[in-house]
C-alpha positions as CSV (number, residue, x, y, z in Angstrom):
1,X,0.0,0.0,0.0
2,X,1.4,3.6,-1.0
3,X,2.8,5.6,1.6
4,X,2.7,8.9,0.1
5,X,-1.0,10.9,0.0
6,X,0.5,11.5,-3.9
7,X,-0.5,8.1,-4.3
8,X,-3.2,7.5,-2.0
9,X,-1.9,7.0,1.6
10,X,-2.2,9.9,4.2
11,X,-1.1,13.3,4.5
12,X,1.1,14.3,7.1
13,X,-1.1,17.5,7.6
14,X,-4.5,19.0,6.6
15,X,-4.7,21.9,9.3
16,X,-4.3,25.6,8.4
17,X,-1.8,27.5,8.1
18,X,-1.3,31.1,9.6
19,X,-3.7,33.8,8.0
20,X,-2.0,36.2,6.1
21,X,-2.1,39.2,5.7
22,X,-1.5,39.7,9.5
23,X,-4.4,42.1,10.5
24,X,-6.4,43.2,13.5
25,X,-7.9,46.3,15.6
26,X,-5.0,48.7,14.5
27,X,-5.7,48.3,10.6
28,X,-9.5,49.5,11.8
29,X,-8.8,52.5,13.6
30,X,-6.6,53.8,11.3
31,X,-8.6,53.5,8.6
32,X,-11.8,54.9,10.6
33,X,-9.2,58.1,11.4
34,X,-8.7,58.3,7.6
35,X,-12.5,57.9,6.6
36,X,-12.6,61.0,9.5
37,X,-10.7,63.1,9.0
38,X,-12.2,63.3,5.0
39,X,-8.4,63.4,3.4
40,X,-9.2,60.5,1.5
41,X,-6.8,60.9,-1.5
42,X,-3.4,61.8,-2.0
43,X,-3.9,65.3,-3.1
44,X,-2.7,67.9,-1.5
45,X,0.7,65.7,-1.1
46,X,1.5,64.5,1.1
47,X,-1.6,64.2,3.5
48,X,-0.8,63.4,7.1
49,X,-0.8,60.2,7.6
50,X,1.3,59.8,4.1
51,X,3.6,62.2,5.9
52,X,4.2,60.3,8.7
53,X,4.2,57.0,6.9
54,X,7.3,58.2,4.7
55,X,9.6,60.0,8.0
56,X,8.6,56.6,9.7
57,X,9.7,53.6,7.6
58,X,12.4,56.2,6.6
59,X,13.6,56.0,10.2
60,X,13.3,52.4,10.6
61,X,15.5,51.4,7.2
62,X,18.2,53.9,8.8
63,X,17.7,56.0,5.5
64,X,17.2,60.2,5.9
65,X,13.6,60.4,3.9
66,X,11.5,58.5,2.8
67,X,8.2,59.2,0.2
68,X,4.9,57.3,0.1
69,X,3.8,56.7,-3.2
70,X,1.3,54.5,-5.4
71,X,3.0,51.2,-6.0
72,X,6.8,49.5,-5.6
73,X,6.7,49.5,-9.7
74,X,6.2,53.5,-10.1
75,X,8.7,53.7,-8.0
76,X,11.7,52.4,-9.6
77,X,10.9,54.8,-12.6
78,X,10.5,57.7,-10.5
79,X,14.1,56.9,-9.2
80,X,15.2,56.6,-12.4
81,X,13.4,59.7,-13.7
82,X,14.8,61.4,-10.2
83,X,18.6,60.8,-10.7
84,X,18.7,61.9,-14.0
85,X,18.8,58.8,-16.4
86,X,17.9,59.7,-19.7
87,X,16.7,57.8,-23.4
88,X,19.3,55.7,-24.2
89,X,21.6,55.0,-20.9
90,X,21.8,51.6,-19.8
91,X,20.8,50.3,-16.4
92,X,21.8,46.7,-15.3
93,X,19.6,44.4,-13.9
94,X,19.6,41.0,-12.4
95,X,17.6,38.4,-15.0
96,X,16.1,36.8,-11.9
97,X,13.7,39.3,-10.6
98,X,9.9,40.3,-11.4
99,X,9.5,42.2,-14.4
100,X,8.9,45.9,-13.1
101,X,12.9,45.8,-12.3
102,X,13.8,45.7,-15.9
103,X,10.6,47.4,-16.9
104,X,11.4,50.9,-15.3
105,X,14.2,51.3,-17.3
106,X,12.5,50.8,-20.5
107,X,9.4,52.9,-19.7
108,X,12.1,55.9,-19.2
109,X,13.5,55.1,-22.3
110,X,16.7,53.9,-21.1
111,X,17.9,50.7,-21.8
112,X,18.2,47.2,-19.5
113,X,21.2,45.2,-19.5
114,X,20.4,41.8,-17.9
115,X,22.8,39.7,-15.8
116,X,22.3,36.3,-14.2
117,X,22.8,36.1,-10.2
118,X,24.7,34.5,-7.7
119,X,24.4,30.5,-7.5
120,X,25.0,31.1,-3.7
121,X,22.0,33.4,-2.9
122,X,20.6,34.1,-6.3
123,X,21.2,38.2,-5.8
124,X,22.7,39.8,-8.3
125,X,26.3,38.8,-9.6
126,X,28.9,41.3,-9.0
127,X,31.5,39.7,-11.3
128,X,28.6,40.0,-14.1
129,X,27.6,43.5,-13.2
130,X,31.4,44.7,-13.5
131,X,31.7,42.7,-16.9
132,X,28.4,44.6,-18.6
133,X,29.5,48.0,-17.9
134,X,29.5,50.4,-20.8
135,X,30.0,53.7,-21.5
136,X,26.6,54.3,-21.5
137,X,26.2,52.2,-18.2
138,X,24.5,54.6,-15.5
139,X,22.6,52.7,-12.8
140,X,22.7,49.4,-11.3
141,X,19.3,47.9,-9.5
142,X,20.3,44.8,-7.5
143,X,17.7,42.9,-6.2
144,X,17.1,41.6,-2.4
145,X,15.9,38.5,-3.6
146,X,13.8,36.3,-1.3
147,X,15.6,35.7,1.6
148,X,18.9,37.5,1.1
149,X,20.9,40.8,0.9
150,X,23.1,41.4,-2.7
151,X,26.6,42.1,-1.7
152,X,25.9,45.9,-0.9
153,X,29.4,46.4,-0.1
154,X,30.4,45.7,-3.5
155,X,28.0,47.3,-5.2
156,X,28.5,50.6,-3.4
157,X,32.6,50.1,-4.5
158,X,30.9,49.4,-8.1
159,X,29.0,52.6,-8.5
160,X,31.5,54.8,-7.0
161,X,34.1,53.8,-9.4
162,X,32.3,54.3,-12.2
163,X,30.2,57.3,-11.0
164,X,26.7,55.0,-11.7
165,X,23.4,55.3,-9.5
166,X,22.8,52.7,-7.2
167,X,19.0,52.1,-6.7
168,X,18.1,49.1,-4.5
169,X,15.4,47.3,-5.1
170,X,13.7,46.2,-1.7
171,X,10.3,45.2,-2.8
172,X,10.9,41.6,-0.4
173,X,13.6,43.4,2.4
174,X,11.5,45.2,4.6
175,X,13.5,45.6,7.7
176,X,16.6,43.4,6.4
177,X,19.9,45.1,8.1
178,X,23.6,44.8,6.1
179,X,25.8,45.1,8.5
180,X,23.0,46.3,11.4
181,X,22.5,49.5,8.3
182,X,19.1,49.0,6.8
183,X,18.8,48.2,3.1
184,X,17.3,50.7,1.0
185,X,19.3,53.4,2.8
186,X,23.4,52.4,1.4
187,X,22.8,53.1,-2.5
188,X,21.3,57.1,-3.9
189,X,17.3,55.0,-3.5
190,X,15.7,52.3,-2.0
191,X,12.8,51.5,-3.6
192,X,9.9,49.3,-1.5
193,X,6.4,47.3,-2.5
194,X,3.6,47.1,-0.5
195,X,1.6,45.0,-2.6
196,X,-0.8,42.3,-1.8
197,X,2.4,40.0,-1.3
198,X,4.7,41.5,0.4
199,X,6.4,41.5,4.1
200,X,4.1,44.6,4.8
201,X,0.7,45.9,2.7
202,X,-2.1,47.7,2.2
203,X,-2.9,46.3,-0.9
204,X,-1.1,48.4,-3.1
205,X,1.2,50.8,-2.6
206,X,5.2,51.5,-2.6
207,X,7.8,53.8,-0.9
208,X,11.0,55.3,-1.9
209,X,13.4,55.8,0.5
210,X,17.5,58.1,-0.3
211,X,19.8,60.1,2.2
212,X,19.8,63.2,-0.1
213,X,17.3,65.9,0.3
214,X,17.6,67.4,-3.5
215,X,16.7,63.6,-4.8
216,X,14.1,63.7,-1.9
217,X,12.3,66.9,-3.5
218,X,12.5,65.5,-7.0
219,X,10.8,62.4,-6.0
220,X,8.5,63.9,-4.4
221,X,7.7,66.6,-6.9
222,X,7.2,63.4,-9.4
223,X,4.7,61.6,-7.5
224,X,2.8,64.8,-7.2
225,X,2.3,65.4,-11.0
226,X,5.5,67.5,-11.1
227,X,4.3,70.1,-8.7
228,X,6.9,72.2,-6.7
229,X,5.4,72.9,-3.8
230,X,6.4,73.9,0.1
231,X,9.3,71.4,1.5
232,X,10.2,69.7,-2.5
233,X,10.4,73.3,-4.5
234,X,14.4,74.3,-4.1
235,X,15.8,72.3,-7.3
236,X,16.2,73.4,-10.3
237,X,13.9,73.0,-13.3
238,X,11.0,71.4,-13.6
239,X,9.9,67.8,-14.2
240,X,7.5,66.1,-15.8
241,X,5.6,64.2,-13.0
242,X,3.3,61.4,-12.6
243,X,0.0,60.5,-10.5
244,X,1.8,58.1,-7.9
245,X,0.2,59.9,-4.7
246,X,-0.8,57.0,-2.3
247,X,-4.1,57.5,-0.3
248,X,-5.0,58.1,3.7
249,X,-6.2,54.7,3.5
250,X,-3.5,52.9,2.4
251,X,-1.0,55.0,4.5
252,X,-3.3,54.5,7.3
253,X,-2.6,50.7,7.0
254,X,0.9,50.9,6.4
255,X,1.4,52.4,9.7
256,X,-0.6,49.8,11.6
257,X,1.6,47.2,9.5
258,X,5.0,49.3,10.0
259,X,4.2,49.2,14.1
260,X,3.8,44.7,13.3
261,X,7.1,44.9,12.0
262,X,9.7,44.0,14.1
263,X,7.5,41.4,15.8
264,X,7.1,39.7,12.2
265,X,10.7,39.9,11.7
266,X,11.7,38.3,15.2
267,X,9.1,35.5,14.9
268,X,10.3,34.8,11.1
269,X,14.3,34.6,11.9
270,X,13.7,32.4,14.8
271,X,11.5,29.7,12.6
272,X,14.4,29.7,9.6
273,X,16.8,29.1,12.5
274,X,14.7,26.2,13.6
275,X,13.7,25.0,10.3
276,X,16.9,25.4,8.7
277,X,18.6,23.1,11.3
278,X,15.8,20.6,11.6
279,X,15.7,20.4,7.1
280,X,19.8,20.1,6.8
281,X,19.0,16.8,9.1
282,X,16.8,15.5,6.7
283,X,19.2,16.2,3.7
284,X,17.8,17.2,0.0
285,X,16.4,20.9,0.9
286,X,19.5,23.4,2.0
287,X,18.8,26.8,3.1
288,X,20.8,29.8,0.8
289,X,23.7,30.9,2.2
290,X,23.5,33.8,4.5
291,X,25.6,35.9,4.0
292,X,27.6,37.1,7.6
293,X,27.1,40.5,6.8
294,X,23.1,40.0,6.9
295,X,22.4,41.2,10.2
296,X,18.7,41.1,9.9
297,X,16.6,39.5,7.5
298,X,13.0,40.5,6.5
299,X,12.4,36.9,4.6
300,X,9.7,37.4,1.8
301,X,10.5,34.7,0.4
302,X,12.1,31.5,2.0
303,X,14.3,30.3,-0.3
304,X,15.7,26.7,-0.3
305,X,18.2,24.8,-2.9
306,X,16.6,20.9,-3.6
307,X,19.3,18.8,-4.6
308,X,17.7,16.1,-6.9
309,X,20.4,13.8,-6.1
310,X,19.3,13.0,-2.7
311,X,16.2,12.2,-3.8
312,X,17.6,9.6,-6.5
313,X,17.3,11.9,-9.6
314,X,13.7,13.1,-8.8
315,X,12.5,16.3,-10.3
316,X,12.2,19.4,-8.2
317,X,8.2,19.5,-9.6
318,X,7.3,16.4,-9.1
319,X,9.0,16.5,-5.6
320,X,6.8,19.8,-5.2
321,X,3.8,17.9,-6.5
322,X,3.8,15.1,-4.1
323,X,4.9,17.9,-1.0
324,X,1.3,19.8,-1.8
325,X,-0.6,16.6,-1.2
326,X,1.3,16.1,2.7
327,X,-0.3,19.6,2.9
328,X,2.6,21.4,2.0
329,X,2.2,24.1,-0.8
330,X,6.2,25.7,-2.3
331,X,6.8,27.5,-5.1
332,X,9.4,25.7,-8.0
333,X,9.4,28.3,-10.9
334,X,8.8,31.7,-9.2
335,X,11.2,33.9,-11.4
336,X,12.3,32.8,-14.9
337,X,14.9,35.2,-16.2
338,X,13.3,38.4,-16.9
339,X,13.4,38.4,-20.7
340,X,12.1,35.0,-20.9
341,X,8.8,35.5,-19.2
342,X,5.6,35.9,-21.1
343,X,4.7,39.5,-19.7
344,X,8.2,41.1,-20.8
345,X,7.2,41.6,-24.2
346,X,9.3,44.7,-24.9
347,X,9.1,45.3,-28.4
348,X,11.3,47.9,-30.4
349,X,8.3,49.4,-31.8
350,X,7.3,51.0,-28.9
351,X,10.5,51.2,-27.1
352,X,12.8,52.8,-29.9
353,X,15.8,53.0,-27.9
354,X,15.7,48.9,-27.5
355,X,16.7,48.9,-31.1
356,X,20.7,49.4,-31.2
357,X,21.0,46.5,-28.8
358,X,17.9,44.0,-29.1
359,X,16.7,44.4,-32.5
360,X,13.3,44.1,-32.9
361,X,12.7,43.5,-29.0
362,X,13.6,41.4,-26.2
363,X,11.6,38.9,-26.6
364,X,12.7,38.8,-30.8
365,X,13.4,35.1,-31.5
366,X,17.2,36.4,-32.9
367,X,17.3,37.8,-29.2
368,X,16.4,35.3,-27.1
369,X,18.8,33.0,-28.7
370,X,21.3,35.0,-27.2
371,X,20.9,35.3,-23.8
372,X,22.2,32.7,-21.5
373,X,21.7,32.9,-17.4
374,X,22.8,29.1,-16.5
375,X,22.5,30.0,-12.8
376,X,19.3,31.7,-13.1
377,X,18.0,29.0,-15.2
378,X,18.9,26.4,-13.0
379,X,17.7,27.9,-9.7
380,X,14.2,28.7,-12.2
381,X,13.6,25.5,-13.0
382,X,15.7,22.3,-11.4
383,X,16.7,24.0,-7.8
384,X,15.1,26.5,-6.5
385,X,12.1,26.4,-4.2
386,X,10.4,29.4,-2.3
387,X,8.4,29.4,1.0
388,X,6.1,31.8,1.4
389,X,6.8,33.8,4.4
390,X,2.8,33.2,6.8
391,X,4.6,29.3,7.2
392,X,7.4,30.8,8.9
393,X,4.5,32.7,11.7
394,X,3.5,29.3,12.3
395,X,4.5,27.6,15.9
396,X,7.1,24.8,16.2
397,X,4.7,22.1,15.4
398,X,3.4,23.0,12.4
399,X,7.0,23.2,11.6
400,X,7.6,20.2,12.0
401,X,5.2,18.9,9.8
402,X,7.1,20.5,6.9
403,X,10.3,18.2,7.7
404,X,8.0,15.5,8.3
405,X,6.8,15.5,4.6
406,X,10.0,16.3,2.9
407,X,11.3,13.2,5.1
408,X,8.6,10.8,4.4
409,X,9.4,11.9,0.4
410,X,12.6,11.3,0.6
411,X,11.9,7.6,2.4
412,X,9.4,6.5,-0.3
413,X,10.8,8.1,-3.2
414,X,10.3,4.8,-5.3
415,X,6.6,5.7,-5.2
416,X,7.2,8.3,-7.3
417,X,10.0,7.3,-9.7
């Protein structure tokens, strides 16, 4: 008789796990304040509780100023647009990402340059990034991927060699610490999601975070439709602004989220200390590396390397496959490189400055052919495996039940092969 509930035996759970978002009595009062108070919208920016949202996670990432705005896409193009990059300068990306990293350049009309990442923790590669530098190479936008921290001390060493931008992209780091300094405050930006998925939400909604006041103004003026008005109207010129205000509501939440914070954080690094040791017991699943310099980390994503070899040549997916039936639901293929995923469809047409290095687009057959991320492919689609992070808020014993499936997997892995 099978063993594994794949095959008809029993799982090893079918409780719940940990609702998530984590919400309560403080998300209601502050949006009752904001329904109040009548300052609904975002207009005149930045309303109060906006205000006080920015100065706040600002504060808590160790960075000088922070903005509120509508979304953690908008955001990395109002960087962009806010340091001065311009149609055709290249900006170089990490191929393993979500698309609105290698988007923002392109909707500026500057140009991406893709890299692959780090086989150790999947960030961006620093060799790589070194390697793709042009003339025309202005900006870099590592990636906090998951569960770790790119090599910030490199990066910073990077840009101010070559006099680029560095804009971190933070969108899963929420309250990670490099070396006990918060991200999002080491590069010119940090730029932050608050979307339905992230570490902290309201939905929607993003923040941008820098240590200097004249890049502070010009992102703010930018969210505000270009408007120069009292606190972001000393720079010079004028800019051509977008709609990216966030609303009372959202900022409302954020706050009641921002004060959950480091309670989240505590609870999650405690349960990837536990579950790390109690997984490298089982063999197959390793924890990423950690990096010693990661003094705190926010954990989005839990990311794990499944080494088929221990689990005589069985496929990451189907491994996946028969961990969903114990009750267990990971991720396999979260992030294929950027320019291979069906939503990146940049084409030259509409993005003229593409042209000179991508021909008719990115995703052009005669383009695609050319790229080549082997570590990036790899960790998309044999190694890699992500844990959402509402498993780590569970208790010990629900913990346990994750090790108890990967090791009754790995003890009946005949069943399956």
């Amino acid at each position: 008789m099978s063993k594994l509930a794949i095959r008809g035996g029993t799982p090893v759970r079918n409780q719940a796990w940990p609702q998530w978002p984590v919400h309560g009595e403080a998300e209601k009062k502050q949006l009752l304040e904001a329904f109040e108070a009548g300052n609904w919208g975002g207009f005149p920016f930045p309303q109060p509780k906006t205000r006080e949202l920015g100065e706040a996670f600002a504060a808590y990432q160790d960075a000088s100023y922070g903005a509120a705005c509508a979304n953690g896409s908008i955001s990395l193009e109002i960087c962009l647009v806010a340091a001065g990059i311009v149609a055709g300068d290249e900006v170089i990306v990490p191929a393993t990402t979500w698309i609105a990293t290698g988007a923002a350049p392109i909707r500026v009309n500057a140009v991406p340059v893709f890299v692959d990442v780090d086989p150790e923790n999947y960030c961006i590669d620093c060799d790589a990034v070194e390697a793709a530098i042009t003339p025309r190479t202005r900006a870099i936008i590592p990636v906090h991927l998951g569960s770790s921290i790119a090599d910030l001390d490199r990066l910073v060493e990077i840009c101010q060699k070559h006099d680029l931008i560095l804009l971190e992209d933070c969108a899963h780091a929420h309250g990670s610490k490099w070396r006990r300094k918060g991200v999002g405050s080491w590069g010119d930006f940090g730029s932050f999601s608050f979307q339905s998925s992230k570490i902290l939400t309201s939905g929607e909604g993003g923040l941008i975070t820098t240590n200097d006041e004249q890049l502070h103004q010009k992102v703010q003026s930018l969210i505000n439709c270009g408007r120069k008005d009292d606190g972001y109207d000393t720079f010079e010129g004028q800019l051509l602004g977008y709609n990216a205000r966030m609303t009372e509501f959202q900022a409302g939440v954020m706050l009641a989220q921002l004060a959950r914070l480091e309670e989240l954080t505590r609870k999650k690094e405690e349960n990837v200390h536990y579950l790390t040791h109690r997984m490298a017991a089982v063999g197959g699943l390793y924890a990423v590396r950690r990096d010693v310099r990661e003094t705190r980390r926010g954990i989005y994503q839990f990311i794990w390397k499944y080494q088929a070899e221990e689990f005589k040549g069985l496929h990451r997916d189907r491994f996946l496959e028969a961990l969903e039936a114990e009750g267990i639901e990971l991720d396999g293929m979260f992030y294929p490189p950027m320019p291979f995923h069906p939503l990146f469809n940049a084409r030259s047409a509409e993005w003229p400055m593409l042209r000179e290095r991508y021909g008719d687009g990115i995703q052009a057959p005669e383009t695609l052919r050319k790229f080549s991320f082997p570590v990036g492919a790899k960790f998309a689609q044999e190694e890699g495996i992500w844990m959402h992070y509402p498993y780590l808020l569970a208790e010990k014993a629900d913990l346990d039940d994750i090790v108890s499936a990967v090791a009754k997997i790995k003890s009946n892995v005949d069943e399956l092969l």
